[in-house]
Each structure stands twice: as C-alpha cells, then as structure tokens.
C-alpha positions in Angstrom: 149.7 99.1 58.3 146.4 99.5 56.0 144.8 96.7 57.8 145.8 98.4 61.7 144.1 101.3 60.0 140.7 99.6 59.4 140.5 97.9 62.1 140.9 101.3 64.6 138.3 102.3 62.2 135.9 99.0 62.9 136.5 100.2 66.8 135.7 103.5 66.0 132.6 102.8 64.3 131.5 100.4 66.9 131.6 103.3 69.7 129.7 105.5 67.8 126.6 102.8 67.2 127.1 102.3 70.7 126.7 105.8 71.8 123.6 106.2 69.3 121.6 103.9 71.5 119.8 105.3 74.9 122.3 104.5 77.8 120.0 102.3 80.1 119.9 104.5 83.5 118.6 102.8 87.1 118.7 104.3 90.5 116.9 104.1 93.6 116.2 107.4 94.6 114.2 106.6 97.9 112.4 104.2 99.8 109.8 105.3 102.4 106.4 104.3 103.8 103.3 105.5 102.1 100.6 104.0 104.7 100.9 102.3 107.2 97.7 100.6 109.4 97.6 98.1 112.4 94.2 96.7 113.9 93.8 94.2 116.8 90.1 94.9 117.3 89.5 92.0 119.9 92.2 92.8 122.2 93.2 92.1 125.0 90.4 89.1 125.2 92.5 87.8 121.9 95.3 87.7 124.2 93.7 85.2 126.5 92.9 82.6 124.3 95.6 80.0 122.3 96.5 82.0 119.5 95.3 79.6 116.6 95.9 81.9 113.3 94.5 81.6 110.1 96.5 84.3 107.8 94.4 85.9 104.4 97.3 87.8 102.7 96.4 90.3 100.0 99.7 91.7 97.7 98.8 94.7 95.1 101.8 96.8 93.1 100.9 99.6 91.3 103.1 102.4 89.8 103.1 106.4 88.5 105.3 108.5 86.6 106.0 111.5 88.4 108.5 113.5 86.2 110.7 112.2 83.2 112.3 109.1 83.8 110.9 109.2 87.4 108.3 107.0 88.6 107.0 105.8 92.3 106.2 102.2 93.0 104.2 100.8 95.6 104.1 97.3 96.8 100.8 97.1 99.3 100.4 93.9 101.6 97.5 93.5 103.5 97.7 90.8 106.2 94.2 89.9 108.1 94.9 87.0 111.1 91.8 85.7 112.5 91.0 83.2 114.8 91.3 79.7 113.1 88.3 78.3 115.3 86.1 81.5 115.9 86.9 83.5 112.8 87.6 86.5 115.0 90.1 88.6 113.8 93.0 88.8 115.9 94.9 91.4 113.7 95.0 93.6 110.6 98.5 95.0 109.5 98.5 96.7 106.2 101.7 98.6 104.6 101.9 100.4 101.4 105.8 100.1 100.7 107.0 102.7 98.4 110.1 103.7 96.1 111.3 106.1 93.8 113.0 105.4 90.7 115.0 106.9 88.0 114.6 104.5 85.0 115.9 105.5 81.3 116.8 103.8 78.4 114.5 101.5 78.4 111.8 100.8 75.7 108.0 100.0 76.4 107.5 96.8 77.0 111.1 96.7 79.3 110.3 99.4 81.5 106.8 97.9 82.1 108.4 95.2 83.3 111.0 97.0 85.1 107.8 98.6 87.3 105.7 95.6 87.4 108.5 92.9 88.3 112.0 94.4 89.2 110.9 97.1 91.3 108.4 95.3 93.6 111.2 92.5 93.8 113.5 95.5 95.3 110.6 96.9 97.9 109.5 93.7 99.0 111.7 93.2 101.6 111.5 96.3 103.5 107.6 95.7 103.6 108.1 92.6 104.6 110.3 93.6 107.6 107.3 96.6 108.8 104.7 94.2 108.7 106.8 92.2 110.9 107.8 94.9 113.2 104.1 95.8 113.0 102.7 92.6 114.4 105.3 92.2 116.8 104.8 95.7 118.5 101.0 94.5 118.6 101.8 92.2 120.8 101.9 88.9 118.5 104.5 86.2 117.5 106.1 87.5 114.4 104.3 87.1 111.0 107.2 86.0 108.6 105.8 86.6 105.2 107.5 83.9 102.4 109.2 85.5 99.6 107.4 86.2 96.7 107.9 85.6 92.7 106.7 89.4 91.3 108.2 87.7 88.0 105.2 85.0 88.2 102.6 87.9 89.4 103.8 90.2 86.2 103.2 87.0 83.9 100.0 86.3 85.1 99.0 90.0 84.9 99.9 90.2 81.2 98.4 87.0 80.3 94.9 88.3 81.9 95.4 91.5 80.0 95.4 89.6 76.8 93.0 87.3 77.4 90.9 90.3 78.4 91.8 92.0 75.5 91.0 88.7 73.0 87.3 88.8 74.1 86.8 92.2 73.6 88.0 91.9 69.8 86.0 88.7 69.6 82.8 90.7 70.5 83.2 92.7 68.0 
C-alpha cells in the first residue's frame, strides 16, 4: 500500500514539472498573397517565336513579429524566363507568399528556426501553385517550380552568419 502511495505521488510530481514548462503552441492563422507581379514585356512577338526558356529563379523568406506570439512570414519567388538564344525576356512572375502564425513555447534558437525553416516549408506550396497559375494565365506552358529544402537554406544562412560574425571578432 505504501509503495501504491509513492508511486501516485511520482505521477503526481511528474504532471506538475510538466505543467511548469511553456506548452509549445502552433497554428496557422492565415495564408494570403502579399504581392503579386506578372511581366511579358515582349508580347505577343514572344509568342511567335519557339519558346526556348532559360529560367533565373530568385527565393527570399523573411519574417516579423506582429503581436505576442504572432508573427508573419513571407516566402518571395521571383521567376525571370528569357529567351535562351536572344536573352529577351519572355516573362517575369514574382509572388510574395505570406502567413500568419501563432507560435509559443518555443525558446530562441527553436522559434528562429521555426520562422526560417518550418514556416517557409508550409507556404511554399501555395506560391508555388500562383506562380503557376500566373504563367499559365500569361499565356505560357506551365512553370513547375521543384520543391525546395528551406532546412538546407536555414543552415546555410546560419553558417554565413557565423562566419560573418568570426571575421568581425577577428578584426578586432
């Protein structure tokens, strides 16, 4: 009986570390387009010619806080399609994909990487899809972006910062 007794205490004591810690809180709030730009500056004599593309693809995330535990993130992709002979452009779609999320619980260094990696890896898609529909309703076969690793991108981001931050302390 005494050792029933500890033990429901051991549980007890277990739920109240538990609740001591921050519950970890994520919700999409909303996803929505924050600009939106198509360009076909040669048209219609691009439309005459084999369409030969040569695709330059720019990808940016950045992110705000807007209130407590409340923050916007936007993927932008910028997709320039020129002429792979002529170097004309054929088409410039550009989308800034946006979200809003509700993120607690998290320390530093997680919800950095929450906003840098996680959330970009949620929006992707839908930006994908609007440059798509973009180019299409410009009058061009469709521009199927690949996916892309925003786990890689946040890596490589951090790995600059430090490095960045190295020579500054090494000057001095």
């Amino acid at each position: 009986m005494a050792e029933d007794n500890n033990q429901a205490a051991g549980a007890n004591g277990q739920a109240t570390d538990q609740q001591d810690k921050p519950q970890v809180q994520f919700a999409l709030q909303r996803i929505y387009v924050k600009d939106l730009s198509f360009e076909a500056p040669n048209s219609p004599a691009v439309f005459q010619q084999p369409f030969k593309p040569k695709v330059g693809l720019d990808l940016d995330t950045s992110h705000q806080k807007i209130d407590e535990d409340l923050y916007e993130v936007v993927v932008k992709i910028t997709a320039q399609v020129t002429h792979a002979e002529e170097g004309t452009t054929s088409f410039l779609a550009e989308v800034e994909q946006a979200g809003m999320f509700r993120i607690g619980g998290l320390e530093e260094n997680q919800l950095d990487h929450t906003l840098g990696a996680f959330c970009p890896n949620v929006l992707f898609p839908y930006a994908r899809e609007c440059i798509d529909s973009l180019v299409n309703r410009g009058g061009f076969p469709p521009l199927m972006l690949a996916p892309v690793n925003f786990e890689a991108i946040y890596a490589q981001r951090k790995q600059r910062e430090a490095e960045q931050q190295q020579g500054e302390q090494a000057t001095q």
